[in-house]
Residue, then its C-alpha position, 0 to 999 in steps of 0.5 A: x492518535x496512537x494504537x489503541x490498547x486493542x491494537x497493543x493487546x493484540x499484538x502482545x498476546x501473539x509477542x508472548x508467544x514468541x510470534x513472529x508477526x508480518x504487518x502487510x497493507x496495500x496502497x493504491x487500490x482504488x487510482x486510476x493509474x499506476x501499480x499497487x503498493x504493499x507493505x510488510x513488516x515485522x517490527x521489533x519489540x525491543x525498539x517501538x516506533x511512536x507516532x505510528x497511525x493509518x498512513x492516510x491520517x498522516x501528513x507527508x512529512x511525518x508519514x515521511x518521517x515515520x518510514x526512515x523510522x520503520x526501515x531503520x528499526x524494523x525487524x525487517x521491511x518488503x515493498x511489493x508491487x503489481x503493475x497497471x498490466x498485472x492489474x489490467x490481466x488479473x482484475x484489482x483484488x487479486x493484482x493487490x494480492x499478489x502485491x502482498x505476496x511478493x511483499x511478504x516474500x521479500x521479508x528476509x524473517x520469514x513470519x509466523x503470522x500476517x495481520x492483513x489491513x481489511x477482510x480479504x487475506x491473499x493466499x501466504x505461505x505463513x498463517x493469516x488474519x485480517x483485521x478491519x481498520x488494522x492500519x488505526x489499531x496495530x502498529x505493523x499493520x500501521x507501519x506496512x500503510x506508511x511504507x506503502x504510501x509513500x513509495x507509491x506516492x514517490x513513484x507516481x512523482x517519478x511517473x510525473x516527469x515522464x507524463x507531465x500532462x496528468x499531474x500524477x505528482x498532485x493526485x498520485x492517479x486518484x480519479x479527481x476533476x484534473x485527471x479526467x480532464x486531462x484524460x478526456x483531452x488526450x486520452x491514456x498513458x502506457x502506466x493508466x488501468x486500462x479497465x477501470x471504467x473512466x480510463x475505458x470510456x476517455x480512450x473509445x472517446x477519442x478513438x471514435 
């Protein structure tokens, strides 16, 4: 499935206005280990991207696809990231929104406006909206979810070599029954959310 014609009209009404708009959406909220992701794009009119769709209804290979795609015929394109420490110090909601911050600040186009994927915006220097299931309906906000699944999923691959005993490049960090297993068996790593309350509860069981 591609946009809806909700998610077209949407987007043209704001084109018609000679808008500059920033599709941004996060991955990586809810795994136990490593960074959040975010995503922002503004893609260009002149050179729509078929295929585009909420990342997680994508298999890797097209959502692999589809990023060459995004970065090659994006107005502009930011990966932003906040660390499992930032996310520790901050709590998860704001290390997402200082995520997208820096993804947005690093757009080299400064937007007009940012369509937020869910219903809690981050404080930009631009105006804000946030639209529920925006990465299914609106293609920047579609092309800001393929962007940040797969460079988190590409750094988890890379967290994999150095942490081979948690199969980060199966589950990317998600909580499934091999990651608690290797977590109740030899406890965190240096990249593991240290508050998320199973890696809490596997570290004071094996510290006690």
């Amino acid at each position: 499935m591609e946009l809806s014609s909700t998610g077209d009209s949407f987007h043209l009404k704001y084109m018609a206005d000679k808008i500059l708009i920033c599709g941004v959406d996060e991955a990586g909220r809810g795994p136990w280990a490593g960074p959040v992701c975010a995503g922002a794009v503004i893609l260009n009119p002149l050179n729509p991207i078929a295929g585009l769709n909420d990342s997680k209804k994508l298999s890797e290979k097209k959502r692999d696809k589809l990023a060459l795609l995004i970065k090659e015929y994006a107005l502009c394109w930011s990966i932003g990231w906040a660390s499992p420490e930032e996310i520790d110090e901050l709590n998860i909601r704001q290390a997402n929104h200082l995520a997208m911050q820096r993804a947005v600040q690093g757009l080299s186009i400064a937007p007009d406006l940012a369509l937020i994927d869910g219903n809690d915006a981050p404080p930009l220097d631009c105006r804000t909206e946030t639209l529920i299931g925006g990465d299914g309906i609106e293609a920047c906000i579609s092309a800001a979810s393929i962007l940040a699944k797969t460079a988190r999923d590409a750094k988890m691959v890379e967290y994999d070599l150095q942490y081979p005993d948690y199969g980060f490049a199966k589950h990317k960090g998600y909580g499934v029954k091999a990651h608690s297993d290797a977590l109740k068996r030899i406890g965190p790593c240096p990249i593991h959310r240290m508050t998320f309350k199973p890696v809490r509860a596997a570290k004071q069981q094996l510290d006690n």
